[in-house]
DRENPA-3360 file (N, C-alpha, C; in nm, 2 decimals, always signed):
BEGIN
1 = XXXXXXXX = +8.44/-0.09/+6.59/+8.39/+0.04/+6.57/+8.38/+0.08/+6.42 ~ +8.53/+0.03/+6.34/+8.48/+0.05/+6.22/+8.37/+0.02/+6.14 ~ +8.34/-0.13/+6.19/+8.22/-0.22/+6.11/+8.12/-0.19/+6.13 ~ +8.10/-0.08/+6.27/+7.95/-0.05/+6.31/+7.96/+0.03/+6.21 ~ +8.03/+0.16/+6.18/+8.01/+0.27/+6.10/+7.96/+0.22/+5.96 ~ +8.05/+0.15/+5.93/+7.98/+0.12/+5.76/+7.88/-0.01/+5.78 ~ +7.82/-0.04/+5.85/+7.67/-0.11/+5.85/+7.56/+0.01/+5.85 ~ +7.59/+0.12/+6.00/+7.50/+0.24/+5.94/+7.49/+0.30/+5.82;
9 = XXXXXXXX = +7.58/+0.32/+5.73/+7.58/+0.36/+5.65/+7.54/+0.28/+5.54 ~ +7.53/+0.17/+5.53/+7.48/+0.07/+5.46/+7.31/+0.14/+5.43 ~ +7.27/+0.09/+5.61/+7.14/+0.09/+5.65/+7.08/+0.26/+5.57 ~ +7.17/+0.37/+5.58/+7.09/+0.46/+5.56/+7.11/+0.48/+5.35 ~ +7.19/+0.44/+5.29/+7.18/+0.41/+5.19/+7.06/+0.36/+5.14 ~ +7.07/+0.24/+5.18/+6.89/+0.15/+5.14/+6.76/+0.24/+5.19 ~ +6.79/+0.29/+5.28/+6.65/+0.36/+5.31/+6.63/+0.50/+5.20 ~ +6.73/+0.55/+5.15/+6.74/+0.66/+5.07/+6.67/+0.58/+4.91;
17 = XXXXXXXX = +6.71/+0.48/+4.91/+6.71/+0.40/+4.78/+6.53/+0.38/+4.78 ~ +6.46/+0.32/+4.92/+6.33/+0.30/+4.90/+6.28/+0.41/+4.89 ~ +6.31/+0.52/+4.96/+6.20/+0.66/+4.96/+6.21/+0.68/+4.83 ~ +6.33/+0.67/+4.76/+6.33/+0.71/+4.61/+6.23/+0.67/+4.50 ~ +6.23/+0.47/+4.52/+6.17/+0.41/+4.47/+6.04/+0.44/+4.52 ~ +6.01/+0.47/+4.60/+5.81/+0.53/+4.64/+5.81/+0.61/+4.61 ~ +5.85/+0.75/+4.60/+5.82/+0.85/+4.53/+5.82/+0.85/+4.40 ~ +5.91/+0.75/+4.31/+5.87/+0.71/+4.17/+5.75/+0.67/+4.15;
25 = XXXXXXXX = +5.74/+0.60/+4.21/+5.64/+0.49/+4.20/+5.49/+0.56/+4.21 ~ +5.48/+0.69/+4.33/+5.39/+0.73/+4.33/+5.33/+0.81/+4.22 ~ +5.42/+0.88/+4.16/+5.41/+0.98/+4.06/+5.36/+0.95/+3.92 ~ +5.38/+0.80/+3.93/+5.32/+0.72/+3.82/+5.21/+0.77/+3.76 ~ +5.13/+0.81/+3.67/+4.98/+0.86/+3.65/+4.94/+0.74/+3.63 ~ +4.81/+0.71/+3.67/+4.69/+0.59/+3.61/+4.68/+0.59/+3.47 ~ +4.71/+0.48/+3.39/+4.70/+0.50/+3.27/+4.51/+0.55/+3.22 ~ +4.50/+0.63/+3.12/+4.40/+0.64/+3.09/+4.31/+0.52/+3.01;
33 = XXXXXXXX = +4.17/+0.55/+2.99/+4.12/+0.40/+2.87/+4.11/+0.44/+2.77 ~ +4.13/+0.32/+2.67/+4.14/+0.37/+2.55/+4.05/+0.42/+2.48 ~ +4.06/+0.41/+2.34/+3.89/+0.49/+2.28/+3.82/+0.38/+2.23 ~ +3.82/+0.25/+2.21/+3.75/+0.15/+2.23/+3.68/+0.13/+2.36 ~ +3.72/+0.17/+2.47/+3.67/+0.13/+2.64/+3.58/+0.20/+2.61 ~ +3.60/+0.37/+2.60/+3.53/+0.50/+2.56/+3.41/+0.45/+2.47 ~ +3.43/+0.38/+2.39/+3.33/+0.38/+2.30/+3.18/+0.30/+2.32 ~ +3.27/+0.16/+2.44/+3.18/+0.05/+2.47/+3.10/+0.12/+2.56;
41 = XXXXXXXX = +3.17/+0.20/+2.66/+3.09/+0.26/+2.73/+2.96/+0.35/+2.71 ~ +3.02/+0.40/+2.60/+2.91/+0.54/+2.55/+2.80/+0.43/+2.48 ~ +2.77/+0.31/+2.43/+2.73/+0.21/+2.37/+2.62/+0.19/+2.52 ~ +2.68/+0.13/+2.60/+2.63/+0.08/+2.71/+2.55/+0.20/+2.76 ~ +2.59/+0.27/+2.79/+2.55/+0.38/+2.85/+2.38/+0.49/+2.71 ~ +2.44/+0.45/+2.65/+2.30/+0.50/+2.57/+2.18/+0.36/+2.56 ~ +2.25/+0.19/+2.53/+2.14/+0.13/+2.55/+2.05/+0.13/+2.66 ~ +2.14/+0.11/+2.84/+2.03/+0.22/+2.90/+1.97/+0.27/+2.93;
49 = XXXXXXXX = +1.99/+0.41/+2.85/+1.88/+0.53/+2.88/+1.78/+0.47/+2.79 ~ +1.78/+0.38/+2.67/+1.71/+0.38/+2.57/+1.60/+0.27/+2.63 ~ +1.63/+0.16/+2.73/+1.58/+0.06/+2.76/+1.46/+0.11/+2.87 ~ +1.55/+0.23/+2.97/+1.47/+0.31/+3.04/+1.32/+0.36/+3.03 ~ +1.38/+0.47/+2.86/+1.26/+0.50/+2.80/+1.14/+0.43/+2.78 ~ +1.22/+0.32/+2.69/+1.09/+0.24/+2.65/+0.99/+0.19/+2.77 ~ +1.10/+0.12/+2.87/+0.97/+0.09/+2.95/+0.87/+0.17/+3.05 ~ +0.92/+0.31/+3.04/+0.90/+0.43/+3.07/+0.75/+0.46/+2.97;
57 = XXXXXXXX = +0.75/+0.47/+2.86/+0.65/+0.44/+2.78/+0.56/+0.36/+2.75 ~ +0.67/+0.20/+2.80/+0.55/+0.09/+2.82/+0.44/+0.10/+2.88 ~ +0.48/+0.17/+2.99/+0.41/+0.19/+3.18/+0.29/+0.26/+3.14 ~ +0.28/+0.39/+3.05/+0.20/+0.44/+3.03/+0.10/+0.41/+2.95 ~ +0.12/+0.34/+2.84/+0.03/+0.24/+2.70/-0.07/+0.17/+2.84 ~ -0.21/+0.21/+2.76/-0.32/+0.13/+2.85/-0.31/-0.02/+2.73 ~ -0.37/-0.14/+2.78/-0.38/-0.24/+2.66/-0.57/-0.20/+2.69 ~ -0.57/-0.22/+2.54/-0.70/-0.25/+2.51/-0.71/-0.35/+2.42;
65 = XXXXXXXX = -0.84/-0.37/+2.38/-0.90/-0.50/+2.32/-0.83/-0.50/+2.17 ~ -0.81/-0.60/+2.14/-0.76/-0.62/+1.98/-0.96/-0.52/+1.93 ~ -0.95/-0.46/+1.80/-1.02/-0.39/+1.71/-1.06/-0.50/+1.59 ~ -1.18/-0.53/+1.59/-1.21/-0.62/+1.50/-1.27/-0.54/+1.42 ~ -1.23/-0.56/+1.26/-1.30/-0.51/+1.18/-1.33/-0.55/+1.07 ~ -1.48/-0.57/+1.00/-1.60/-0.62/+0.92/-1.53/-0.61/+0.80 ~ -1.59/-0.67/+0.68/-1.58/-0.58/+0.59/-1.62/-0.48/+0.52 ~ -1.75/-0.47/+0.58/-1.82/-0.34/+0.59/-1.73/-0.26/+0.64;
73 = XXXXXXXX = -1.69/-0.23/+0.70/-1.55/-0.12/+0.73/-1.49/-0.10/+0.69 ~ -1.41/-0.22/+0.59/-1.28/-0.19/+0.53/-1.39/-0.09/+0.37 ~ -1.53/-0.16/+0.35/-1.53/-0.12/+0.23/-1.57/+0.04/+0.26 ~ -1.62/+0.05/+0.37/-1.67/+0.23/+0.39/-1.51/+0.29/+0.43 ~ -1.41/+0.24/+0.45/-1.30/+0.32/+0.48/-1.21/+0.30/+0.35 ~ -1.25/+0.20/+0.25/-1.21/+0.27/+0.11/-1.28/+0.33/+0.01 ~ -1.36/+0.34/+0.03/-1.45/+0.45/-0.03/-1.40/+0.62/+0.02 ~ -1.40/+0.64/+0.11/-1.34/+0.72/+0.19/-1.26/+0.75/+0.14;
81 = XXXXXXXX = -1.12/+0.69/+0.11/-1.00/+0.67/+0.08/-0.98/+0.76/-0.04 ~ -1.11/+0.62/-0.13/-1.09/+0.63/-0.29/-1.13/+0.78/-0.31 ~ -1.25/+0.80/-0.25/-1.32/+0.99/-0.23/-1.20/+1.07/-0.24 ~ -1.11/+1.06/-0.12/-0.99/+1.18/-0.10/-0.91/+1.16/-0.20 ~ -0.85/+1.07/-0.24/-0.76/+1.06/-0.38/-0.80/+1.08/-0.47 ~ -0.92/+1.07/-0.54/-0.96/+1.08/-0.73/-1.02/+1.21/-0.70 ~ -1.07/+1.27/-0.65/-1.14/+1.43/-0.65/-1.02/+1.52/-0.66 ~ -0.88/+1.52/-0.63/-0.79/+1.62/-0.65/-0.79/+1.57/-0.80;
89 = XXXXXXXX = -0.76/+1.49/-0.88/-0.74/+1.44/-0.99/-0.84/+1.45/-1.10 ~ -0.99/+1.44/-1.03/-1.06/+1.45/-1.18/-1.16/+1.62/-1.09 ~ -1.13/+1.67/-0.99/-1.20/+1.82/-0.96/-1.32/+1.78/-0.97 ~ -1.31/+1.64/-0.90/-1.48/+1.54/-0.87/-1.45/+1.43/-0.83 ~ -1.61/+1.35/-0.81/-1.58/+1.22/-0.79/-1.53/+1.13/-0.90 ~ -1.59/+1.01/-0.90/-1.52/+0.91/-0.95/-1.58/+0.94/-1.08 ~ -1.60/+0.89/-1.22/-1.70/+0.87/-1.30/-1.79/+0.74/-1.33 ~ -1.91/+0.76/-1.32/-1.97/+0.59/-1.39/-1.89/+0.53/-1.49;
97 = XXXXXXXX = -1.87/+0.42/-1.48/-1.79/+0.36/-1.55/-1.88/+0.28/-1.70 ~ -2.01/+0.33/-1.68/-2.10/+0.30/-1.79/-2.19/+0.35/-1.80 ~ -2.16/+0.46/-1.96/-2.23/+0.60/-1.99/-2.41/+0.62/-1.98 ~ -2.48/+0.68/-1.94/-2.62/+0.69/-1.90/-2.66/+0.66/-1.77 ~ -2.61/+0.53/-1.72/-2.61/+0.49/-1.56/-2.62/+0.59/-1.48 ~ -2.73/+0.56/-1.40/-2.78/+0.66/-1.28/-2.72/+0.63/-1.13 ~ -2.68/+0.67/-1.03/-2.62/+0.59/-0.92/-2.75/+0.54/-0.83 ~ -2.86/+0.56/-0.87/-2.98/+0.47/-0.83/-3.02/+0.38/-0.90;
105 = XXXXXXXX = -2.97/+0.39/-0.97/-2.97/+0.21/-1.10/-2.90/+0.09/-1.05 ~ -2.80/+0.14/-0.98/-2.73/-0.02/-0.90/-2.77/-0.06/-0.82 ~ -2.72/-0.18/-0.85/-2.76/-0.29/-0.74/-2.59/-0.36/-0.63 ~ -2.62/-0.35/-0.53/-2.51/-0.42/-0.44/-2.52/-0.59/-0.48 ~ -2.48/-0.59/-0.59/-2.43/-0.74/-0.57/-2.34/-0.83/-0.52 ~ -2.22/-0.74/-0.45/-2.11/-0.78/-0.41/-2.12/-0.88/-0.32 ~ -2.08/-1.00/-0.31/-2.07/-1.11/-0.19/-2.17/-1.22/-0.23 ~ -2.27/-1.20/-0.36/-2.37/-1.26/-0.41/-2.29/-1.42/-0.48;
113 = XXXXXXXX = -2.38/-1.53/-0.46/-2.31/-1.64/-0.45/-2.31/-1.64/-0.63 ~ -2.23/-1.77/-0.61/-2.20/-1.80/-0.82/-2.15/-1.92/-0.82 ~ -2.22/-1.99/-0.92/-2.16/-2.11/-0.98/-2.21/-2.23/-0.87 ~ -2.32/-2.18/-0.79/-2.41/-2.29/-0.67/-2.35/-2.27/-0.58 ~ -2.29/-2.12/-0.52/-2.25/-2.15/-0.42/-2.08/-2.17/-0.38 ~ -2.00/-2.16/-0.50/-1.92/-2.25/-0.52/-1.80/-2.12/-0.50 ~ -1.86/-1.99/-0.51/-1.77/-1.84/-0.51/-1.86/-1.74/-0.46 ~ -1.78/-1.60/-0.42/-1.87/-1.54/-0.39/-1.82/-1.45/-0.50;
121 = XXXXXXXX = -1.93/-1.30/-0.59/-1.92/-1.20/-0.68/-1.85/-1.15/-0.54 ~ -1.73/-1.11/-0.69/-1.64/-1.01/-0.66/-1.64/-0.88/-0.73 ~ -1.73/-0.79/-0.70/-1.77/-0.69/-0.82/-1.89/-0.66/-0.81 ~ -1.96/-0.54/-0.90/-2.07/-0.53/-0.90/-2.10/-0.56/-1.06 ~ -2.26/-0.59/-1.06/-2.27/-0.58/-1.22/-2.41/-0.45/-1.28 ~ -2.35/-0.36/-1.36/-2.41/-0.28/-1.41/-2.47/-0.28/-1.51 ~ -2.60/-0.37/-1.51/-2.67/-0.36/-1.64/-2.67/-0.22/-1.72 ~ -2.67/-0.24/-1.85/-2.70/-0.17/-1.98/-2.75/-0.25/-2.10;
129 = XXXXXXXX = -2.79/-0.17/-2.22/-2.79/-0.25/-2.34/-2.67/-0.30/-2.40 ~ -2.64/-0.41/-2.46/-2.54/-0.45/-2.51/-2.50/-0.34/-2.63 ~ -2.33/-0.32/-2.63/-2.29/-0.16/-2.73/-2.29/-0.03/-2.65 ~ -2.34/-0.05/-2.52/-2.35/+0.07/-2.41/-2.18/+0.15/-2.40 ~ -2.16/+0.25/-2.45/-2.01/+0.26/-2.43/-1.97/+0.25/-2.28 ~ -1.82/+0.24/-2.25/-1.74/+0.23/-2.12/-1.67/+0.31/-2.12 ~ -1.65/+0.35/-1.98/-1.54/+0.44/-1.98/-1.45/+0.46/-1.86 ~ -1.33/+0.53/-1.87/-1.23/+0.51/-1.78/-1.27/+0.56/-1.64;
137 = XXXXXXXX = -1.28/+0.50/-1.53/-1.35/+0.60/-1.42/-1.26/+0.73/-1.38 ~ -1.13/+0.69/-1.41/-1.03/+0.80/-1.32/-0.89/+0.80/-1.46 ~ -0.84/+0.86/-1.41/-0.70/+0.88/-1.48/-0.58/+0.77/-1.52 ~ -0.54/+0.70/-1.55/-0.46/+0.61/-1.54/-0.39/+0.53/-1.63 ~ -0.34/+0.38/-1.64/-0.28/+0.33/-1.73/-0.38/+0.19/-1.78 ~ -0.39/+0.13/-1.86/-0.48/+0.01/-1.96/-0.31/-0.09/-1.88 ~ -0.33/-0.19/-1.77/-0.25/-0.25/-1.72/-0.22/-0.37/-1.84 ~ -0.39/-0.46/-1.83/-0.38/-0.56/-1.90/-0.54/-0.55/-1.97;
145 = XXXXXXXX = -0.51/-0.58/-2.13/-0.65/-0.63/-2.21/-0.61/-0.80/-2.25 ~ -0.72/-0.85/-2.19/-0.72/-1.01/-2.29/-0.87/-1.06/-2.24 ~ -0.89/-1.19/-2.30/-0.98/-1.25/-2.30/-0.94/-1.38/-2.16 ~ -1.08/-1.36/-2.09/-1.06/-1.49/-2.01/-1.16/-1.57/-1.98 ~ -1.21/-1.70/-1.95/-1.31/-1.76/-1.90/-1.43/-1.77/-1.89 ~ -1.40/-1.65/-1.73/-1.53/-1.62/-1.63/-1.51/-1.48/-1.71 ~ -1.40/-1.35/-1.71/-1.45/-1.22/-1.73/-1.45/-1.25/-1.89 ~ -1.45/-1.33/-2.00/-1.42/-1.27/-2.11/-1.35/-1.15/-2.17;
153 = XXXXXXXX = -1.39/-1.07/-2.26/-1.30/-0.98/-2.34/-1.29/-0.88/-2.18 ~ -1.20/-0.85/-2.14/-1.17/-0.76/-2.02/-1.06/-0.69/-2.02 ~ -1.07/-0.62/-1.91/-0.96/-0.54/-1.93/-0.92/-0.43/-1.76 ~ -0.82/-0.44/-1.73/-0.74/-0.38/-1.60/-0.71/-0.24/-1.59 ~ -0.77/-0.17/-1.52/-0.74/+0.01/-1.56/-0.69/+0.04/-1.39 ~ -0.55/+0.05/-1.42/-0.50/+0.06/-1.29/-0.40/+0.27/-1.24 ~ -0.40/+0.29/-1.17/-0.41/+0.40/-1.11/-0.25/+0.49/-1.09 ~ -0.17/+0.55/-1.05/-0.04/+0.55/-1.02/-0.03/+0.54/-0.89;
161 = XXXXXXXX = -0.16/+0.52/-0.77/-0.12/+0.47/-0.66/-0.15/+0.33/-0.62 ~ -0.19/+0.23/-0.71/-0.14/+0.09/-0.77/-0.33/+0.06/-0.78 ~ -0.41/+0.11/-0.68/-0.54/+0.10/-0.73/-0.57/+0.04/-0.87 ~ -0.67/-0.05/-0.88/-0.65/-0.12/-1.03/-0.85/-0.14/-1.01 ~ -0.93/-0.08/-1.14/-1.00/-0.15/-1.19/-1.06/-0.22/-1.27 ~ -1.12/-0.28/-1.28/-1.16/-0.43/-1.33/-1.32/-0.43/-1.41 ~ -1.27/-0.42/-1.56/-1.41/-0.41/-1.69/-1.42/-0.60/-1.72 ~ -1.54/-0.61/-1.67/-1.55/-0.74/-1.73/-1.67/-0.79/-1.88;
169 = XXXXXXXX = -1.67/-0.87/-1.90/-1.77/-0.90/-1.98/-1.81/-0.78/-2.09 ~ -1.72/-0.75/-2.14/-1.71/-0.63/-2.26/-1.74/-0.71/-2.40 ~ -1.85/-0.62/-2.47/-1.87/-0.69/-2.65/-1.77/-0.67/-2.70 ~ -1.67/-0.59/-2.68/-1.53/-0.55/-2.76/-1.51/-0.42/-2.69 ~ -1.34/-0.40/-2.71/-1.28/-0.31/-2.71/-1.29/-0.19/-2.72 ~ -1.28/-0.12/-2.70/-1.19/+0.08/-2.81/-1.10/+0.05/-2.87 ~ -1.09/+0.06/-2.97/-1.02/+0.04/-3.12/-0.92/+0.18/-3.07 ~ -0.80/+0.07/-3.09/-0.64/+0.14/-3.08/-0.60/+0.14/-2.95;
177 = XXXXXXXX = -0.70/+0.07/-2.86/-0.65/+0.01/-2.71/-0.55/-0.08/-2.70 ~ -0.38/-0.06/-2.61/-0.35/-0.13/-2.58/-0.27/-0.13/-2.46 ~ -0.22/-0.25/-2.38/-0.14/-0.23/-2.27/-0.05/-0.12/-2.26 ~ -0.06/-0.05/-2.21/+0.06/+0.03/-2.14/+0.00/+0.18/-2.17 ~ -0.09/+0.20/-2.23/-0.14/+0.30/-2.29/-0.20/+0.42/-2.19 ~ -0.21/+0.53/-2.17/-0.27/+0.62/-2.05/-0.36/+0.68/-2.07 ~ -0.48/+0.68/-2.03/-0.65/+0.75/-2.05/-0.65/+0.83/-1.97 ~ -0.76/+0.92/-2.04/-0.79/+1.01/-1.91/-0.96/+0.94/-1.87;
185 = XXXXXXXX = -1.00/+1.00/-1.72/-1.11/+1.00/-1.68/-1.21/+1.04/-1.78 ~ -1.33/+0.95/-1.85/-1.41/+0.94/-1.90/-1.38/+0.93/-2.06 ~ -1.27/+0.89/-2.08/-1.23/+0.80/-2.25/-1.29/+0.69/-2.26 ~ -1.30/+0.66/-2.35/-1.38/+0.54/-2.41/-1.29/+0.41/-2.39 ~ -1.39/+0.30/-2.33/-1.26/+0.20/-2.31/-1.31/+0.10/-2.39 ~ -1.44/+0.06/-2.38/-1.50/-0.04/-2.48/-1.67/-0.03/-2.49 ~ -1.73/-0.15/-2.44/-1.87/-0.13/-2.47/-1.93/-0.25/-2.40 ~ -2.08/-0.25/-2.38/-2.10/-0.36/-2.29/-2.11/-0.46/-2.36;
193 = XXXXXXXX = -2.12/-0.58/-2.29/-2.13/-0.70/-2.36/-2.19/-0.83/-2.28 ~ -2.18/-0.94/-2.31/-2.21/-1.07/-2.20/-2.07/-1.17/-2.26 ~ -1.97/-1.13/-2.28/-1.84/-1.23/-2.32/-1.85/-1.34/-2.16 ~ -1.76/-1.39/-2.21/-1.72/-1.51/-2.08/-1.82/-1.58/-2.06 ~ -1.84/-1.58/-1.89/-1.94/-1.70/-1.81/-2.04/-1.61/-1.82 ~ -2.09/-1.50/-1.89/-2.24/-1.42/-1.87/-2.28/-1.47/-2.03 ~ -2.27/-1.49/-2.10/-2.32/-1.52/-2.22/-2.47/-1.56/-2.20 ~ -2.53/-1.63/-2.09/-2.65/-1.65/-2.08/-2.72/-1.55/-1.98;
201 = XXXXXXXX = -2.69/-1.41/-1.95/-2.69/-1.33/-1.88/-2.74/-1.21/-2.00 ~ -2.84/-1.09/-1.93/-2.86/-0.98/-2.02/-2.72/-0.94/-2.03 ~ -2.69/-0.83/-2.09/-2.57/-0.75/-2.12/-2.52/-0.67/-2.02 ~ -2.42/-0.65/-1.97/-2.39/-0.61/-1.84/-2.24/-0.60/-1.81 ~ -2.21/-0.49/-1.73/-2.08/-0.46/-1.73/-2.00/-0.52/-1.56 ~ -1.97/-0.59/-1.51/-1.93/-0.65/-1.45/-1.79/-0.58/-1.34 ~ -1.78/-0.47/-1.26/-1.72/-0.38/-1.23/-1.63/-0.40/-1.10 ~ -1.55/-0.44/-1.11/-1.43/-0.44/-0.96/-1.31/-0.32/-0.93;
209 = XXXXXXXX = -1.32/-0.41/-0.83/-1.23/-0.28/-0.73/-1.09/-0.36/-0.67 ~ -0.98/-0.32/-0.71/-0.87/-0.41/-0.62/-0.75/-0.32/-0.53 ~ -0.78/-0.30/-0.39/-0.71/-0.20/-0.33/-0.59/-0.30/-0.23 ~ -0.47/-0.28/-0.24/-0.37/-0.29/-0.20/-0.37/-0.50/-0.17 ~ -0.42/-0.51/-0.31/-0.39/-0.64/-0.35/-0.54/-0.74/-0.26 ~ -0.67/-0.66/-0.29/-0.74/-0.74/-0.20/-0.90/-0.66/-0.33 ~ -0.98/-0.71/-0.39/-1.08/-0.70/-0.40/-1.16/-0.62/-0.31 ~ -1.23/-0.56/-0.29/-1.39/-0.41/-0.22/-1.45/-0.44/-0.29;
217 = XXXXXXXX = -1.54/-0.41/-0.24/-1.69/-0.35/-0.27/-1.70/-0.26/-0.37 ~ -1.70/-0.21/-0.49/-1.73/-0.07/-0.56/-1.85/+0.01/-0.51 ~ -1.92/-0.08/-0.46/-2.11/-0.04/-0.47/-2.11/+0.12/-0.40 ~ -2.02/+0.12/-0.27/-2.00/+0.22/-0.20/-1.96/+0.38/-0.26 ~ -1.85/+0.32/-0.34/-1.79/+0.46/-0.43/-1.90/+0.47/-0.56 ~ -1.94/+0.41/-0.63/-2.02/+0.44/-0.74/-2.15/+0.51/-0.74 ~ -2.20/+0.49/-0.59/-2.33/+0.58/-0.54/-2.30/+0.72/-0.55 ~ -2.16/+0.77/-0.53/-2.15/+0.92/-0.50/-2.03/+0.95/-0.69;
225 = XXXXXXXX = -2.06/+0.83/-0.78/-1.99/+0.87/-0.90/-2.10/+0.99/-0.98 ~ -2.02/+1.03/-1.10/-2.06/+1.11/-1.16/-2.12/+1.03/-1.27 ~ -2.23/+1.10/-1.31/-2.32/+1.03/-1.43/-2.23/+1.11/-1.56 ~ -2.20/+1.00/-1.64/-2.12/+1.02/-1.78/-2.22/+1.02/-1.89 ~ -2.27/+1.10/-1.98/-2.33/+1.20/-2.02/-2.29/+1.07/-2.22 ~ -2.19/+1.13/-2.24/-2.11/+1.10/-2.35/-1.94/+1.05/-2.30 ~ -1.89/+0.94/-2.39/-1.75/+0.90/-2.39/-1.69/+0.99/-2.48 ~ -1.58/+1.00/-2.40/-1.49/+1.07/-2.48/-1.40/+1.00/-2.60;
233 = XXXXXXXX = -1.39/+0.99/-2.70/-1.30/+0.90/-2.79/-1.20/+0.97/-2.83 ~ -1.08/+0.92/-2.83/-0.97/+0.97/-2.86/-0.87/+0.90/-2.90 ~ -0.93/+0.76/-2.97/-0.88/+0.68/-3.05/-0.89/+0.69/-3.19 ~ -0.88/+0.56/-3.26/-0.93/+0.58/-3.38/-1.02/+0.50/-3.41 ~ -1.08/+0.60/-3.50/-1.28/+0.54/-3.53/-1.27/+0.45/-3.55 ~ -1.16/+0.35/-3.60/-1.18/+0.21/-3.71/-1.30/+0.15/-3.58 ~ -1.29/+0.02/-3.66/-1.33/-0.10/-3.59/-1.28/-0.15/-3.46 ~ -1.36/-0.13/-3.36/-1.27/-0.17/-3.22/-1.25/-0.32/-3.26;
241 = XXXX = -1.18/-0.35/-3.16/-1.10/-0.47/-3.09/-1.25/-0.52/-3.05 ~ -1.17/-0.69/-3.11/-1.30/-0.80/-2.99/-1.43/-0.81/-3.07 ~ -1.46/-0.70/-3.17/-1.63/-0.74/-3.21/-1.61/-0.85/-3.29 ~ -1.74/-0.94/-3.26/-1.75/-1.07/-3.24/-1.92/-1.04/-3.36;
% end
């Protein structure tokens, strides 16, 4: 009898012991995640919505045909261009870039073969008499003056929105011209001439255009330039540069 008693009591000990250990056990909280988990998530969870989107937007883009475009296009869409930019700056168009020149005097030479075939003109050329003054078409900086080859005595008049053009085949300079120097629209830059590969050529001013590192057409913009009347000098009288 005694042994039964303390086996019951055994038995109800242990059972007090497990309820205890489960109701510990239960009370436990889930541990939370950390702020790395938090973070990966919010990662994941925005590349989603973002992947969503896009192809959400894909769905709606129609495809059409690739746009081919001429160069006739590119030159009438920088003409354009050149139009909206130099008219806030000179309260006009461009100016002739050689004084008396009518914009019914030019000729489109641009694309016209040279040397047999062997190049195409990059540029237009503006006849005058040789000594015809030149002048700055727009506002800007004297990049580079030197002597070369094909342009002879020349010279780079480049823009502050990187626009750069191009005087070729000059008899000389404007005395007191040099690199780095800043003109305004219709200063005196030099004078015509036949230097370089035109030597066997009348006198002529040889005129480019170089927009975002690619040669145009001028012929386009110079039709709607302003006829320049007189150069403006604003150097010194001496003896220009280059006379030969």
């Amino acid at each position: 009898m005694g042994r039964l008693m303390a086996l019951l009591g055994a038995l109800i000990l242990f059972t007090a012991c497990s309820t205890a250990t489960t109701a510990t056990v239960a009370a436990t909280p889930a541990p939370l995640p950390s702020e790395d988990e938090d973070f990966s998530q919010l990662i994941a969870q925005l590349s989603s919505d973002l992947n969503r989107q896009n192809s959400r937007v894909a769905a709606k883009k129609t495809v059409s045909a690739p746009v081919v475009e001429t160069k006739k296009d590119r030159d009438r869409a920088f003409a354009t261009r050149a139009h909206d930019l130099f008219t806030p700056l000179n309260g006009g168009s461009l100016q002739m870039p050689v004084v008396g020149v009518q914009p019914y005097e030019l000729a489109n030479s641009w694309g016209d073969s040279r040397d047999g075939g062997k190049r195409k003109h990059k540029g237009i050329d503006i006849f005058a008499p040789k000594g015809t003054a030149v002048v700055a078409v727009t506002d800007g900086v004297i990049s580079y003056i030197g002597e070369q080859p094909k342009g002879g005595n020349c010279l780079w008049l480049t823009t502050e929105d990187g626009t750069s053009f191009y005087y070729a085949h000059l008899d000389r300079w404007a005395s007191g011209l040099y690199e780095g120097i800043e003109v305004r629209s219709g200063d005196l830059l030099g004078y015509v001439g036949n230097t370089g590969n035109a030597r066997t050529t009348p006198s002529h001013l040889h005129f480019g255009v170089n927009d975002n590192d690619e040669m145009v057409n001028p012929y386009p913009i110079l039709t709607h330039a302003a006829v320049v009347k007189r150069a403006r000098v604003i150097l010194d009288s001496g003896v220009a540069l280059g006379t030969r």
